[in-house]
ROMIPA-99438 format. One record per residue (C-alpha): residue in one letter; x, y, z. Coordinates in steps of 0.25 Angstrom, whole numbers, plus 2048, in hexadecimal, padded with zeros to 3 digits. Layout:
AXYZ;...
//
This chain:
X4244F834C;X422505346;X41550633C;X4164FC32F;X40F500322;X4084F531B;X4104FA310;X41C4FD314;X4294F630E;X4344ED314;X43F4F9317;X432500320;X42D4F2327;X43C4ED32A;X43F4FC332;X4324FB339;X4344EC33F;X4424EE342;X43D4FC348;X4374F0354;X4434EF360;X4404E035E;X4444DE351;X4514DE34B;X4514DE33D;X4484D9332;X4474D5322;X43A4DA31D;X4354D7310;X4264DA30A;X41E4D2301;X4104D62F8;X4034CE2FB;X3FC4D62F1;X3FA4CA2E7;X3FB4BF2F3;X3EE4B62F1;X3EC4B6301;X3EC4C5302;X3E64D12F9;X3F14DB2FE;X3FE4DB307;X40B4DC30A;X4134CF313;X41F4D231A;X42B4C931C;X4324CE329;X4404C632B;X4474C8339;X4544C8335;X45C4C9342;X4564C234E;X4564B5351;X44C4AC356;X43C4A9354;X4384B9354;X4294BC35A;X4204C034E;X41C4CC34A;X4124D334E;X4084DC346;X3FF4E834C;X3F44F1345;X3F24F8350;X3E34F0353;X3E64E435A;X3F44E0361;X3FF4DD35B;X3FF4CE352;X4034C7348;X3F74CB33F;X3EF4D9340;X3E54E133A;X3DD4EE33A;X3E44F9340;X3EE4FE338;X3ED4F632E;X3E24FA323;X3DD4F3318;X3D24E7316;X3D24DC31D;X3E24E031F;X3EA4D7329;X3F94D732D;X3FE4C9332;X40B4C6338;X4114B7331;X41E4B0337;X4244AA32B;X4314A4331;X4344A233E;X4404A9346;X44C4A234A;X45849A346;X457493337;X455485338;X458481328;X46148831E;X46148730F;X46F487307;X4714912FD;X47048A2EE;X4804882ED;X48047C2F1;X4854712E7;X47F4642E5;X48A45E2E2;X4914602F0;X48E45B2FE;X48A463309;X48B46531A;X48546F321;X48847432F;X48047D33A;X485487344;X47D48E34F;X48049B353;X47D4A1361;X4804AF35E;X48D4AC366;X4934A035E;X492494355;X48E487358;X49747A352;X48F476346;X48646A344;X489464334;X47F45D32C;X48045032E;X48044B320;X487452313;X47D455306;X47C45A2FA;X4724652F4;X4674602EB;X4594662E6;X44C4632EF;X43E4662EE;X43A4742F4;X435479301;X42847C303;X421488301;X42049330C;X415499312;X40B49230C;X3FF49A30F;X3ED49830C;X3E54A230D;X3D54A2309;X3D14AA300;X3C14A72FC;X3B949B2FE;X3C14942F1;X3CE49A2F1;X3DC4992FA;X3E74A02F8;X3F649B2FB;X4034A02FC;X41149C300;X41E49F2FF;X42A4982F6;X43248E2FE;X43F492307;X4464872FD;X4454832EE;X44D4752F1;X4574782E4;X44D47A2D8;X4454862D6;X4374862DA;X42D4852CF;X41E4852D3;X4164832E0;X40C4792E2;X3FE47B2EA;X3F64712F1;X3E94722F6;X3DD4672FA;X3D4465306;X3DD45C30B;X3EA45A30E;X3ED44F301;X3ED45B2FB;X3E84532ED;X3DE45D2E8;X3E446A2E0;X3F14702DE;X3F747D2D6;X40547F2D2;X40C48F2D4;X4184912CB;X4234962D4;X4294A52D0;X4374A72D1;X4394B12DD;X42B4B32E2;X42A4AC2F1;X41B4AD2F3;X4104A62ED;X4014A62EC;X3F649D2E5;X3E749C2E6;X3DF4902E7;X3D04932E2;X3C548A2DF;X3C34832EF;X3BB47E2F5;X3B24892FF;X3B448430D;X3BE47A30A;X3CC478311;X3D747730A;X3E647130C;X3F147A304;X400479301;X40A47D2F8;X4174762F4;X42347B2EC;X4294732DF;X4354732D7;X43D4692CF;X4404622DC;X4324602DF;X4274662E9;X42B4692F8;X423464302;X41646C304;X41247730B;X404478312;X3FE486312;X3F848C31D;X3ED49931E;X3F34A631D;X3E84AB329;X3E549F32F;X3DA4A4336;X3D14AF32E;X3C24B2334;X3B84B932D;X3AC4BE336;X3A04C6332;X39A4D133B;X38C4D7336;X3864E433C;X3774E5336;X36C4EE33A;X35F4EC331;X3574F633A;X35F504336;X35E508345;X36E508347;X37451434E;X38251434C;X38451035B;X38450135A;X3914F935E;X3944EB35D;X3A14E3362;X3A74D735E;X3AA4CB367;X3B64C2361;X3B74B4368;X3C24AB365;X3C249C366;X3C749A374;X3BA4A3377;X3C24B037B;X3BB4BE379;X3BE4CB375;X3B44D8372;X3B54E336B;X3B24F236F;X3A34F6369;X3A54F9359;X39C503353;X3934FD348;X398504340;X3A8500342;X3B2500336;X3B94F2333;X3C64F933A;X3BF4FC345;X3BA4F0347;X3C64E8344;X3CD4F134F;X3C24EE359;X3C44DE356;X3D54E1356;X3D54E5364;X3D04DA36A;X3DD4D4368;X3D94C5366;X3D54C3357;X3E34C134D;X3DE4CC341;X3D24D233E;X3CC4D8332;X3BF4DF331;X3B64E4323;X3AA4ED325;X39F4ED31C;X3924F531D;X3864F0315;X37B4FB31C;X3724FF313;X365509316;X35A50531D;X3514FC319;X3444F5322;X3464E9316;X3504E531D;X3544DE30F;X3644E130F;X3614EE312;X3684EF321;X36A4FD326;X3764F732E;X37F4EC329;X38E4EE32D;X3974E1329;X3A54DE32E;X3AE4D232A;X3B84CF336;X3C44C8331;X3CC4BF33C;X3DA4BA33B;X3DE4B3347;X3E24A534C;X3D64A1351;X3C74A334E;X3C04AE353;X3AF4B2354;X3AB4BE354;X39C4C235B;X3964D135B;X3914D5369;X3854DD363;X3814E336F;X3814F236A;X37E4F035C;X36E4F635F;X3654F1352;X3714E9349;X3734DC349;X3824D5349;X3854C9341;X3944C1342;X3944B7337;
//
């Protein structure tokens, strides 16, 4: 596609995806994350295809620093810690349920039939096998039940309202969450809103270092619907710690370092030499073009201070950076230090 603006509305996004020879037409709508408990900022698009039939490829995102995925970083996109990612939410292809609209009466009996169509013409139908009459049920389960850590005592969850009500209005949410899956150790209620499809809630006061089971059902009069287990939102988020330190104030400014990523079916990657003295995005672009780790994200800190033969705190070369992975699998990182002269690498 042509260039998409983080902040550029449905009209702007529609024109440029339909811009794409392989796309036909789409429905695009745009949803805030500014007050979402798993994000501080962002924007989520819903992208519909309207008009081709079948289970369509996803689609693919590119920053211009690694090659195109579902999920991105660096590049052009700016911002701290910012990631673009790429969610299938339904499946392509032929319906395989459909719900009535609400003028049904329950005091008449009902058949149903089913065509298939080719594109040429209609099958003969198959009818229901039994006639029935509409009455109330319990809802369905919430939608895209999501977790996603947010310190060492708090998880945020969020989910979406169910595709069906079952007759009565929803009226609240129910969360679950224990250590196992009995789920008999704590509970919150979330009031339902009239019109508002997303949810969010925050469970504080864990446990650090335990694991915990999550799920969310729905209630109305009718009663709960069956349960919906959540799953992470980044399944697989790394935090890795490269220190450069010189306590000796001898650096020259020509020292180079580069970074060695090994993934757990032992395959290797490493980067071009990056200067000491490398910006986060510069770093983050050196480990994007290795083509093998899912997103990265990188924060630079420098805590030099003079010189000072106490060696007390005082390092005359201390440069921090904070590697953030998203990806399936696990990855380690190593510093081949070769060129680095007097500092000292430390990956934690």
């Amino acid at each position: 596609s042509s260039n998409i603006y983080t902040d550029s509305d449905a009209v702007q996004i529609k024109k440029a995806l339909e811009g794409i020879s392989t796309i036909d037409s789409v429905n695009v709508s745009i949803f805030l994350h500014t007050q979402d408990s798993m994000t501080s900022y962002g924007q989520r698009w819903i992208i519909t295809f309207t008009s081709q039939i079948g289970n369509l490829p996803s689609i693919l995102v590119d920053t211009g620093s690694a090659p195109p995925s579902t999920i991105a970083t660096g590049g052009t996109l700016f911002g701290s810690s910012s990631i673009v990612r790429v969610e299938t939410i339904s499946d392509g292809g032929l319906p395989a349920s459909f719900v009535s609209p609400s003028i049904l009466s329950i005091n008449n009996t009902y058949t149903s039939r089913l065509f298939a169509f080719n594109g040429h013409s209609w099958s003969d139908p198959s009818t229901s096998r039994h006639a029935i009459s509409p009455s109330k049920g319990a809802p369905s389960p919430p939608r895209e039940v999501r977790v996603n850590i947010l310190s060492d005592t708090e998880i945020g969850v969020s989910w979406t309202q169910p595709f069906y009500t079952g007759g009565d209005p929803l009226a609240t949410y129910r969360l679950e969450w224990d250590s196992d899956a009995m789920f008999d150790h704590s509970s919150a209620t979330v009031s339902h809103i009239s019109g508002l499809e997303e949810y969010y809630f925050v469970i504080k006061n864990l446990e650090p270092l335990e694991s915990y089971f999550v799920r969310v059902m729905a209630y109305s009069a009718q009663g709960f619907s069956e349960p919906k287990m959540a799953v992470p939102l980044l399944s697989n988020m790394q935090t890795i710690d490269i220190e450069l330190v010189d306590t000796s104030g001898t650096v020259d400014f020509s020292e180079t370092f580069k970074v060695q990523v090994t993934t757990v079916d032992g395959f290797q990657r490493i980067t071009n030499p990056i200067s000491v003295y490398a910006t986060s995005r510069e770093v983050e672009n050196e480990l994007n073009t290795l083509g093998i780790i899912g997103a990265i994200s990188v924060d630079r800190e420098d805590r030099s201070s003079v010189f000072d033969s106490s060696n007390i705190e005082t390092n005359s070369f201390d440069i921090r950076y904070a590697i953030t992975l998203v990806g399936d699998d696990e990855i380690s990182l190593s510093v081949n230090s070769d060129s680095l002269g007097p500092i000292t690498a430390v990956v934690n």
